[in-house]
C-alpha positions as CSV (number, residue, x, y, z in Angstrom):
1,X,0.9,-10.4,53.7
2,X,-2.5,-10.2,51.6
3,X,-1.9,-6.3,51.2
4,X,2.0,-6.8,50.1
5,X,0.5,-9.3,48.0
6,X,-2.2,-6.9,46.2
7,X,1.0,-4.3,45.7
8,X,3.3,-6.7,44.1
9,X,0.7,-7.5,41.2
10,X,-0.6,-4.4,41.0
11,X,3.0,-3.2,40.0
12,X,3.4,-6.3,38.4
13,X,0.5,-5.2,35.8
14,X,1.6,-1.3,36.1
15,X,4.9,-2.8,34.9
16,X,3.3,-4.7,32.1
17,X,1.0,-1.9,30.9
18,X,4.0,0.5,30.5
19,X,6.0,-2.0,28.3
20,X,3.1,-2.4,26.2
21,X,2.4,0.7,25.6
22,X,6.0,1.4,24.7
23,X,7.1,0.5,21.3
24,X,9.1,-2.7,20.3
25,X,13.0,-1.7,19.4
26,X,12.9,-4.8,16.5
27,X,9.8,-5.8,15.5
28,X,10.7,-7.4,12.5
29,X,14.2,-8.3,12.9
30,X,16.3,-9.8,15.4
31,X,18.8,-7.5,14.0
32,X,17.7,-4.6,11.8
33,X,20.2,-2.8,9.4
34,X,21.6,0.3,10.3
35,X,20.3,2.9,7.9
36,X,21.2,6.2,9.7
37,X,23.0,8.6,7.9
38,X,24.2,12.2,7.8
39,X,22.7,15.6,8.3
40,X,21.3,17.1,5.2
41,X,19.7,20.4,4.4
42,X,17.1,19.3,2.2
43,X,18.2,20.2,-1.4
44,X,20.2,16.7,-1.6
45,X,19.3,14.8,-4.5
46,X,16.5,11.9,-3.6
47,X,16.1,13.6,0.0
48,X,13.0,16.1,-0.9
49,X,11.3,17.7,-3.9
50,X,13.7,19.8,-6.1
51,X,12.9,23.4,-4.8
52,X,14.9,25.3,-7.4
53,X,16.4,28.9,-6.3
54,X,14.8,27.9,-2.2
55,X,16.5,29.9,0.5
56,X,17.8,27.6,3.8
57,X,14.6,28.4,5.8
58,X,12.3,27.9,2.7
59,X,14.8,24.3,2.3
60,X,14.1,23.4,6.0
61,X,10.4,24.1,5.6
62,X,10.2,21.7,2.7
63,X,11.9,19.6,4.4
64,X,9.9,19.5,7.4
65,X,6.8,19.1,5.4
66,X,8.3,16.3,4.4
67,X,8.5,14.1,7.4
68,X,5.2,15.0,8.5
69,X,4.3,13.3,5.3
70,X,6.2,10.8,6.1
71,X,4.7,10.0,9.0
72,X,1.3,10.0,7.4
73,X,2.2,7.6,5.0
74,X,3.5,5.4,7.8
75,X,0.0,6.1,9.7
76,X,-1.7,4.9,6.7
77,X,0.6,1.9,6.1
78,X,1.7,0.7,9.2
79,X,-1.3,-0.3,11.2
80,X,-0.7,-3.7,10.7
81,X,1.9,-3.3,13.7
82,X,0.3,-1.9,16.6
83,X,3.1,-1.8,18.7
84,X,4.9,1.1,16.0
85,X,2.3,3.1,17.4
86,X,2.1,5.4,14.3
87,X,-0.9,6.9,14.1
88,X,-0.8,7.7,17.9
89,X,2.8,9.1,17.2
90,X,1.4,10.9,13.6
91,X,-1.8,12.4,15.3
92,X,0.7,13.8,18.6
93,X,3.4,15.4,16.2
94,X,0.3,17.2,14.9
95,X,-0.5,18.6,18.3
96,X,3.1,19.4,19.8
97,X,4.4,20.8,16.3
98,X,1.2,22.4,14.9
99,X,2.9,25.8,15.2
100,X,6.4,25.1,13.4
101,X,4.1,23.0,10.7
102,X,2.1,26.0,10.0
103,X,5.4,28.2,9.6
104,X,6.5,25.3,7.0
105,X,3.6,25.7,5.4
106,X,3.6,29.0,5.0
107,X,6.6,29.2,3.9
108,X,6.5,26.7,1.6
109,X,3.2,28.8,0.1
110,X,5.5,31.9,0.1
111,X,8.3,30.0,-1.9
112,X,5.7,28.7,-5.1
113,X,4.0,32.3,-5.1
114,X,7.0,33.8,-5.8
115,X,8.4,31.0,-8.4
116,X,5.4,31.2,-10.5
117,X,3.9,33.6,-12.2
118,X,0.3,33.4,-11.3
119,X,-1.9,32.3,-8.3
120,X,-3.3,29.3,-10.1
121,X,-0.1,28.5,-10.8
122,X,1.7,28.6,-7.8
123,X,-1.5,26.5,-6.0
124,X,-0.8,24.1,-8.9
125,X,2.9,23.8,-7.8
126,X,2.2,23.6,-4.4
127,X,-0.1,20.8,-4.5
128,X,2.1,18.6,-7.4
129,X,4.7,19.5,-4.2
130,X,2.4,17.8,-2.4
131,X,1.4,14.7,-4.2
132,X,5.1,14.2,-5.4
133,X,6.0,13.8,-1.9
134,X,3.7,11.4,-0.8
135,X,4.4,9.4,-3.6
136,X,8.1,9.3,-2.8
137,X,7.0,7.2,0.4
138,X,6.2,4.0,-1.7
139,X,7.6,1.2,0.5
140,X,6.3,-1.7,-1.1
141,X,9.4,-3.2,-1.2
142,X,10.6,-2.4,2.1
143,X,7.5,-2.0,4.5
144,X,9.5,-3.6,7.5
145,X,12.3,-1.1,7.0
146,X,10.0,1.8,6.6
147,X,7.8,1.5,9.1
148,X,10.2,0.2,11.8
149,X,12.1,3.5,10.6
150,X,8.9,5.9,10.8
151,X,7.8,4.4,14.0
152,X,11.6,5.4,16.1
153,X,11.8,8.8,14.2
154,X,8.2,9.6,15.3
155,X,8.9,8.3,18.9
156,X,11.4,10.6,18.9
157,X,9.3,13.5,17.2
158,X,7.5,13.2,20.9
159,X,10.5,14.3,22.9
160,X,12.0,16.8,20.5
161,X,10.9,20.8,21.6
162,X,9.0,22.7,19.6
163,X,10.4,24.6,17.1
164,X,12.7,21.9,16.2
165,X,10.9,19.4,14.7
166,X,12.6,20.4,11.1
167,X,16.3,20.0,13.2
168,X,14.9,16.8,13.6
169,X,13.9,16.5,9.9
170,X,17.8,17.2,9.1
171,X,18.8,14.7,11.3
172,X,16.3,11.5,10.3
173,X,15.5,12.4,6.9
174,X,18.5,10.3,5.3
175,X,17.9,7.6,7.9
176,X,14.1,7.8,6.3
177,X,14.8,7.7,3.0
178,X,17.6,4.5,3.3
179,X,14.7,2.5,4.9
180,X,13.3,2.4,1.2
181,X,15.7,0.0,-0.1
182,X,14.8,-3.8,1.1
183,X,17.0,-5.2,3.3
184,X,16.6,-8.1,5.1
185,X,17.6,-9.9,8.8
186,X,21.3,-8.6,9.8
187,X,21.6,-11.0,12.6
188,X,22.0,-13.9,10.3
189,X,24.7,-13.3,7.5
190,X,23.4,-15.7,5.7
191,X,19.6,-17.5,4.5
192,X,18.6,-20.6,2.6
193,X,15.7,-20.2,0.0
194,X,14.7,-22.9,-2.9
195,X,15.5,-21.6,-6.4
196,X,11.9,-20.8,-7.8
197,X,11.4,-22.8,-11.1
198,X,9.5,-25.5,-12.7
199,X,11.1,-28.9,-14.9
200,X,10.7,-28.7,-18.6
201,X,7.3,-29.6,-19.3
202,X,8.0,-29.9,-22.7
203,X,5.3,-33.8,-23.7
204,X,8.3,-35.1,-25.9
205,X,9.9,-35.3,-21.4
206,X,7.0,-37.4,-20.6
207,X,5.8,-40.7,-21.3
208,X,1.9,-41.3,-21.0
209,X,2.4,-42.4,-17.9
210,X,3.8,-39.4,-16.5
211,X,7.0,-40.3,-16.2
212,X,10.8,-38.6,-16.7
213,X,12.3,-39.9,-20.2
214,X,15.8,-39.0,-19.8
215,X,17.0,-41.2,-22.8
216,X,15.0,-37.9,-24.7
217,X,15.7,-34.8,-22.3
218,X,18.7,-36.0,-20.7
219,X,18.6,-36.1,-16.4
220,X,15.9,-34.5,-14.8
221,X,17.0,-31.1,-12.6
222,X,13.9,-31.4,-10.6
223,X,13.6,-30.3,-7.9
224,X,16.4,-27.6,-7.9
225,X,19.3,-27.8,-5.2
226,X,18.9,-25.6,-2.1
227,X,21.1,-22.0,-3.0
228,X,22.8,-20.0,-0.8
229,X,22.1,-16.3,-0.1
230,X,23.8,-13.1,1.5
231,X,21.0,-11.5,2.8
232,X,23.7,-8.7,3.9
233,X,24.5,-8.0,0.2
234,X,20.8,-7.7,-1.0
């Protein structure tokens, strides 16, 4: 009985060590907004840096530049939830894709040497490239959605063979970029928030002491009634 007993919690803790390794499906929200979206091929307006005259390989290698910076940013930003597991996800996409990311790279190196007409110039391009598409990650507004999104596309960078990591960039990359706009909880249609705002403080609305005079500024509106919200509609 002792024995059975030791096997029981041992897969007892087993169990719990797997589902805490595992990442969360809604840490945020009890129900998260759908943001998936179609397949695109990277020359989409707001989906990746304008690469004017690109051929379809040299548009999948910018866009699978792309979500690896993606998931950088998200390895930067996201820490604050362990459970994401994005730098562990970020640092293993490195190592199971290192060989298609080179071939992006290159390629992407290849594309801006022969758009511009000089070396300097092409490295200048490349590296604005670069920059530009980092930048497009801001997710101040939307942290949750973002990183909730980055952490289940890079999950799923873990399982995808290599050599397709940039099929997987086609696939997520809309999904990615919806998670920008704030949304809020979906389980709950609607929220109740206090209007922000202060009562006139105007001194001809207070008597010395301290009180309302509503024969001067009419009833006070203080403090506001309680509005209601569609955080569906936001």
């Amino acid at each position: 009985m002792r024995m059975v007993g030791f096997r029981i919690v041992g897969l007892g803790l087993a169990a719990a060590v797997m589902m805490g390794a595992a990442p969360a499906s809604a840490q945020f929200f009890m129900k998260s907004k759908d943001l998936s979206g179609s397949v695109v091929r990277g020359d989409e307006a707001g989906i990746a840096q304008p690469l004017p005259g690109a051929t379809e390989k040299e548009l999948k290698a910018g866009l699978t530049w792309t979500l690896r910076a993606a998931l950088n940013v998200a390895a930067l930003q996201c820490q604050f939830e362990p459970t994401l597991l994005a730098v562990d996800n970020y640092n293993a996409v490195l190592t199971d894709h290192r060989a298609e990311l080179k071939e992006s790279y290159d390629a992407l190196t290849a594309y801006f040497k022969r758009t511009n007409p000089t070396v300097k110039a092409s490295q200048t391009a490349l590296d604005q490239f670069g920059t530009r598409t980092y930048s497009s990650f801001n997710a101040v507004a939307s942290q949750f959605n973002f990183c909730q999104t980055a952490g289940n596309i890079g999950r799923a960078a873990l399982y995808t063979p290599r050599g397709s990591f940039g099929t997987l960039a086609q696939e997520r990359m809309r999904e990615l970029r919806n998670s920008l706009s704030p949304w809020g909880e979906q389980q709950f249609a609607r929220w109740f928030h206090p209007e922000s705002r202060v009562p006139r403080l105007d001194k001809i609305c207070w008597s010395n002491k301290g009180e309302w005079q509503s024969k001067k500024c009419g009833a006070l509106d203080f403090p506001p009634p309680i509005s209601v919200v569609s955080l569906a509609q936001r």
